[in-house]
N, C-alpha and C positions, 0 to 999 in steps of 0.2 A: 786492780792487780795487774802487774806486767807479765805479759808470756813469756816464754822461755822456751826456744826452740832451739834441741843442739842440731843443726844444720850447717854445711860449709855455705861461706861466702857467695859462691858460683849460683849455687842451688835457687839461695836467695833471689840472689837480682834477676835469676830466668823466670822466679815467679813474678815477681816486680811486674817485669819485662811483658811477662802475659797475664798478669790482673789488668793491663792496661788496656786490650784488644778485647777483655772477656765482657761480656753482656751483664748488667746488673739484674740480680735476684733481689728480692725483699721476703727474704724469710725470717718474719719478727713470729713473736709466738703467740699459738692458736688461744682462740676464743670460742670453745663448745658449745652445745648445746646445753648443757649440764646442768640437772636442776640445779646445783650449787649456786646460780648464778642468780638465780630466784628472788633474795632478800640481799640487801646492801651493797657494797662495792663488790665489782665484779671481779673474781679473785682467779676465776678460773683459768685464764693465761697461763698460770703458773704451773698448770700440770703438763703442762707440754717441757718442764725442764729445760729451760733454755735463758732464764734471768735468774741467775744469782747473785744480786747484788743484795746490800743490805736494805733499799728501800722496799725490791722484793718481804723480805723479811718481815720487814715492821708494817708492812699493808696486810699479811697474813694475820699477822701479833693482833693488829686492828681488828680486824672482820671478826675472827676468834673471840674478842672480848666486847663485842658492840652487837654481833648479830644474834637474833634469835633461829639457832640453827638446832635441826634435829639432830638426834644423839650420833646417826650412822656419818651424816653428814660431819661433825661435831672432829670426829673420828679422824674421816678424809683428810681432813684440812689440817688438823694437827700433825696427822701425821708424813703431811708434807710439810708443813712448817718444820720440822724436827729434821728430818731431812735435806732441807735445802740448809740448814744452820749445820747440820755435819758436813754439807759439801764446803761450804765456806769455811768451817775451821779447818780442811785441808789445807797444810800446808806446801803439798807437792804432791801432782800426777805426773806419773810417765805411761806414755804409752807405747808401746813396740811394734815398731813396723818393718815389713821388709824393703829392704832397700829398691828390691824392685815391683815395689807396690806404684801403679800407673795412675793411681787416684792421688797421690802424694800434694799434688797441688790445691785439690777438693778438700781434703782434709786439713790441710795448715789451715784453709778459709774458713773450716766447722773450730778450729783451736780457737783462731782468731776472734771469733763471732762470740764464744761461750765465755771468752775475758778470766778466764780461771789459769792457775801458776801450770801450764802442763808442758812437761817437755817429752820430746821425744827421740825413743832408744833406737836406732837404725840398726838393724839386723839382716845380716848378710844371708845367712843361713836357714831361715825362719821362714817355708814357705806357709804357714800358718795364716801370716796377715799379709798376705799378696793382692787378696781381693780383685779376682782378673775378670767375673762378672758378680757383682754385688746385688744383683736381680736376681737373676738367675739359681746361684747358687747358696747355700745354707753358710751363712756366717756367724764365728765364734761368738756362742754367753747366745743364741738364735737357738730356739727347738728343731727349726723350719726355716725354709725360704720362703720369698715374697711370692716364688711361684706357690707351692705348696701351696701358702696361706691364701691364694685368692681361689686354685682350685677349691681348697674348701668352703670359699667362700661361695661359688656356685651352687658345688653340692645343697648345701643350705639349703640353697633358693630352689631349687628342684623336686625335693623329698614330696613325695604325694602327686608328682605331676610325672613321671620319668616314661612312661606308656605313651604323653603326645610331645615327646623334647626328642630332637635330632640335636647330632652334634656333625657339624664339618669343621675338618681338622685337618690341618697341612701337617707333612710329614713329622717335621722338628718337633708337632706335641703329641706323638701318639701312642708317649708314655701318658701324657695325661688325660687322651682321651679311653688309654686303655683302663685307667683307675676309678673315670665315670663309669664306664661301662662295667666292670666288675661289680661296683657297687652298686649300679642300677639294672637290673638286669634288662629291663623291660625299654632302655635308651636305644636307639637308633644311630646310628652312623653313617658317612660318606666321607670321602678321603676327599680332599680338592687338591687337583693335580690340571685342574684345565688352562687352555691357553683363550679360552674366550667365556668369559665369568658371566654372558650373559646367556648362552647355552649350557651352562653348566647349573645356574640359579634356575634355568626355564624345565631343566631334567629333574634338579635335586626336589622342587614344589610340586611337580607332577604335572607342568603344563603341559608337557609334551604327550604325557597319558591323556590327559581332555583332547587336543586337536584330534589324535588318533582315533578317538572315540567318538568323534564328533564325523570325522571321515568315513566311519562305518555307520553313521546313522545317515548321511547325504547319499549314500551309496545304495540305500533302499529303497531312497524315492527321490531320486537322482531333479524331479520335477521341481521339486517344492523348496520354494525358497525359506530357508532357515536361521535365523539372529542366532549369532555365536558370542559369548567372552568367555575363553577359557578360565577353567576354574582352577585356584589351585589346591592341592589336598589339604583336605580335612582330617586329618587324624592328627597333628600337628599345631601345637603351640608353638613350645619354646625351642627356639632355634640358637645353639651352642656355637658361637665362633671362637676355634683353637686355629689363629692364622699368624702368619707373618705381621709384623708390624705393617709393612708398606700393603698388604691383601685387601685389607678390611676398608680401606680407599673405592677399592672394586666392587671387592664380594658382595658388604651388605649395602650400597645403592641398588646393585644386579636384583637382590634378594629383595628388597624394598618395592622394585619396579614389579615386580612381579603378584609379591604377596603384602602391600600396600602395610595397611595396620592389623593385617589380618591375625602375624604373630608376633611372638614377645624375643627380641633378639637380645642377646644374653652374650656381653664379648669378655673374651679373658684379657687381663693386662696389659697381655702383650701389645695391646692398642692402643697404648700411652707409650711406653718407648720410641717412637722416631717423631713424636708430634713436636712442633718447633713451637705452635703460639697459641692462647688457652682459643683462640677463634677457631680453633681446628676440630675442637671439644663439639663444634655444632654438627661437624659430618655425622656425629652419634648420637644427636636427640632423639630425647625419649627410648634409647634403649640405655643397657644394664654393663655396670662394668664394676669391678671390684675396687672402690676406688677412697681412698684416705681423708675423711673428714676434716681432717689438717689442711688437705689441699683445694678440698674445691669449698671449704670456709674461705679459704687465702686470694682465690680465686672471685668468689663473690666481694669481697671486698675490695678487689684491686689491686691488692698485695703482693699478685704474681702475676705476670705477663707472657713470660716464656716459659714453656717444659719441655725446653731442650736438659736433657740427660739429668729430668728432676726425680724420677725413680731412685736416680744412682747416686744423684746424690741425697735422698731422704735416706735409704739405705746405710751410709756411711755416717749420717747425724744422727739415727737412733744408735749403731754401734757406739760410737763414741760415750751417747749418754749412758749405754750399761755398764761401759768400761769406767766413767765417773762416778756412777752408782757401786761398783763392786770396792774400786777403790777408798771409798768414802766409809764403806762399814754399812752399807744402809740393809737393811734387812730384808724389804714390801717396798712398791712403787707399782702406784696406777698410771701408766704416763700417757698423756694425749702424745703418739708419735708420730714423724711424716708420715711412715708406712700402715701403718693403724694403729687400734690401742694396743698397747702392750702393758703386758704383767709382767710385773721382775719381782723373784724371790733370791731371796741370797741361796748359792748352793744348790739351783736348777737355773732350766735354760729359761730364754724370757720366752714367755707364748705372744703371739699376735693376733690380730685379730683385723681384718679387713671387712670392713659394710660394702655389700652389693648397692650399689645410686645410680638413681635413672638421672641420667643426663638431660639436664634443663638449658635450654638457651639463655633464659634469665638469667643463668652463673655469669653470661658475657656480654651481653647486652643491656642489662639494666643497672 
């Protein structure tokens, strides 16, 4: 089917003009983990709503009448088959944006990519779908932001541990650091404001307590020669970073060099926003970030190379899919999406869902 984008002329050839300079993405769609994948042709791509075509279709028809699938199972899959046949009897989406939405380029390339009839309504007035941080903040047919959904995705990971978890947190999050803490009473915190992260790591561990310590016991028997390695506290597992994107560069090597694998470092999102190449994913091996089975499947495979402003734009690719789904009449969708799973019910907001993943070198080296 041919797109249909009402756009001036101008608009056009500037996007032209910069697909030409822009870096290639390959965001084809996700391959789960999902038992569904268990027996026969692998069908499961298709939850990530992103092929509507009719071969899509008839591979569903197939699996449904050839496989031996349990009843819940049985379910799923029909009732995405039903689904992707009501998107396709679509005969026209519009979508409404505002004229001065600055993603406008990002999105014609999610129209383009989805091959379905959508045009879109420019609206002058409409600060609704401005979309001016699509991370950051709660967008439309969305419960929650992506922030939100990955705080909670800590939480999660926390509950029964919150007595040995500190959090250090730069200014910008200390709404979210205020919201662990409420909920955990028993969390710890440290604000990072320092200009040398390796005196700031050697305070926050408590090395600075052992040398001190250590100084009053040389001081007793000033004679005797004594083998030192500072230790660093023990009260202390999980270690929470709410930091700048450009921080965590610092902070947790600082933190690392200090307190080795002694604890479990736990980073929020914000530590995928300015990463340019997945190579960069290794400064955070083996610790914990909230991060989209979409992405680092895509990533294991090869599929993605860069996550320059992939946040923002997986952001804008599940938008679109709710606005195809509301459109469509569809009622339920389990959808494998960039930003995690989501649930869409017709007539509530879609919930998300982010998995906390320890970061493996394997995603980019093998």
């Amino acid at each position: 089917m041919k797109l249909r984008v009402n756009i001036v002329i101008a608009f056009i050839a500037a996007v032209i003009l910069a697909s030409c300079s822009s870096a290639t993405i390959n965001y084809s769609n996700e391959v789960s983990k999902s038992k569904r994948a268990s027996e026969g042709k692998d069908i499961t791509k298709y939850f990530s709503y992103e092929d509507f075509s009719t071969g899509a279709l008839e591979d569903l028809d197939r699996h449904i009448l050839n496989s031996k699938l349990q009843v819940g199972e049985t379910k799923e899959i029909k009732n995405l088959r039903d689904n992707v046949r009501k998107i396709l009897s679509k005969k026209k989406f519009t979508i409404d944006l505002s004229s001065s939405n600055i993603h406008s380029f990002e999105l014609i390339k999610l129209i383009y990519k989805f091959d379905l009839p959508i045009s879109i309504r420019w609206n002058q007035s409409d600060k609704k779908y401005i979309f001016q941080r699509p991370v950051t903040e709660k967008i439309s047919g969305f419960c929650s932001s992506i922030y939100e959904d990955a705080q909670k995705a800590i939480s999660k990971k926390i509950i029964g541990s919150e007595l040995s978890t500190l959090i250090i947190y730069s200014p910008r999050y200390a709404n979210i650091q205020g919201l662990l803490s409420k909920q955990f009473i028993g969390v710890q915190s440290i604000q990072f404001n320092a200009v040398n992260e390796q005196e700031f790591a050697s305070k926050a561990l408590g090395i600075d307590r052992s040398k001190e310590r250590f100084k009053k016991i040389v001081t007793l028997n000033p004679n005797q020669k004594l083998e030192f390695s500072p230790r660093s506290r023990g009260d202390i597992k999980n270690i929470i970073l709410l930091l700048e994107p450009d921080q965590y560069k610092s902070v947790l090597p600082a933190l690392r060099y200090y307190g080795g694998k002694k604890f479990q470092y736990i980073n929020f999102i914000s530590s995928l926003e300015n990463l340019d190449s997945v190579n960069q994913l290794l400064d955070f091996e083996n610790s914990l970030i909230p991060f989209p089975p979409y992405l680092s499947k895509k990533i294991q495979n090869k599929e993605i190379f860069s996550l320059e402003n992939l946040m923002q734009y997986s952001m804008l690719n599940d938008w679109l899919i709710i606005e195809i789904m509301k459109q469509s009449g569809i009622q339920n969708a389990d959808i494998v999406g960039m930003t995690g799973s989501l649930k869409y019910q017709r007539g509530s907001c879609t919930q998300r869902d982010i998995p906390m993943q320890v970061i493996n070198s394997t995603w980019v080296t093998s």
